[in-house]
C-alpha positions in Angstrom: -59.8 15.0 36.6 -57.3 13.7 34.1 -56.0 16.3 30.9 -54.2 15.3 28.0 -50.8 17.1 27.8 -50.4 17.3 24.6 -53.5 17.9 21.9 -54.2 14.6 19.9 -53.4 14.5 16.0 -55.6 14.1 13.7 -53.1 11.6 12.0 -52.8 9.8 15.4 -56.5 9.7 16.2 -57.6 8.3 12.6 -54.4 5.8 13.1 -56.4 4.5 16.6 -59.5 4.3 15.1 -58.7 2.5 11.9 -59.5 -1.1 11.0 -57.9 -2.2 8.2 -55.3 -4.8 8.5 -53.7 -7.0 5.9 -55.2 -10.1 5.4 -53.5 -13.3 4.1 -54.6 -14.5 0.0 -56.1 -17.6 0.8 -54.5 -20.2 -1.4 -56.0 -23.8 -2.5 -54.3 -26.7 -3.7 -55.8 -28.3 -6.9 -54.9 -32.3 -6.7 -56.5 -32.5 -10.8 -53.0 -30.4 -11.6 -50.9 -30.1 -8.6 -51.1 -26.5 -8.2 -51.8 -23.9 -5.9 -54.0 -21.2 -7.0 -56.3 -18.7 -5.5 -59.4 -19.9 -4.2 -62.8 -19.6 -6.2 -60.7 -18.9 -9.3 -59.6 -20.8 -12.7 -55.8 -21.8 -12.0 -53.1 -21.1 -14.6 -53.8 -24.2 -16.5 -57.2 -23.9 -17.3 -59.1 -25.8 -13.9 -61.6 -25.0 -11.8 -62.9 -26.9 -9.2 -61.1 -29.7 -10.9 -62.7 -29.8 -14.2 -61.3 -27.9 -17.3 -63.1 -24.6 -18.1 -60.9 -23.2 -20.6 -60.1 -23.6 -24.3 -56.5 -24.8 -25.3 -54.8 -22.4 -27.5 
């Protein structure tokens, strides 16, 4: 039967099991201002889903 040479890590073994990964922001492109902002969130100008939620200053 098959034996390791060399004892396993513990930095090693929690680097196999991990899961995490880095995901990509997801980005939308609002057509009412011709932006890109992140999605499910007011843009810079004051717009959500293409209607102004925001107060001017």
């Amino acid at each position: 039967m098959a034996v390791p040479a060399r004892h396993t890590s513990k930095s090693k073994k929690n680097l196999r099991r991990t899961h995490y990964k880095l995901t990509a922001p997801s980005v939308s492109f609002d057509e009412t201002t011709g932006d890109y902002h992140h999605s499910h969130r007011v843009s810079l100008k004051g717009y959500y889903k293409g209607r102004k939620v925001t107060k001017e200053a």
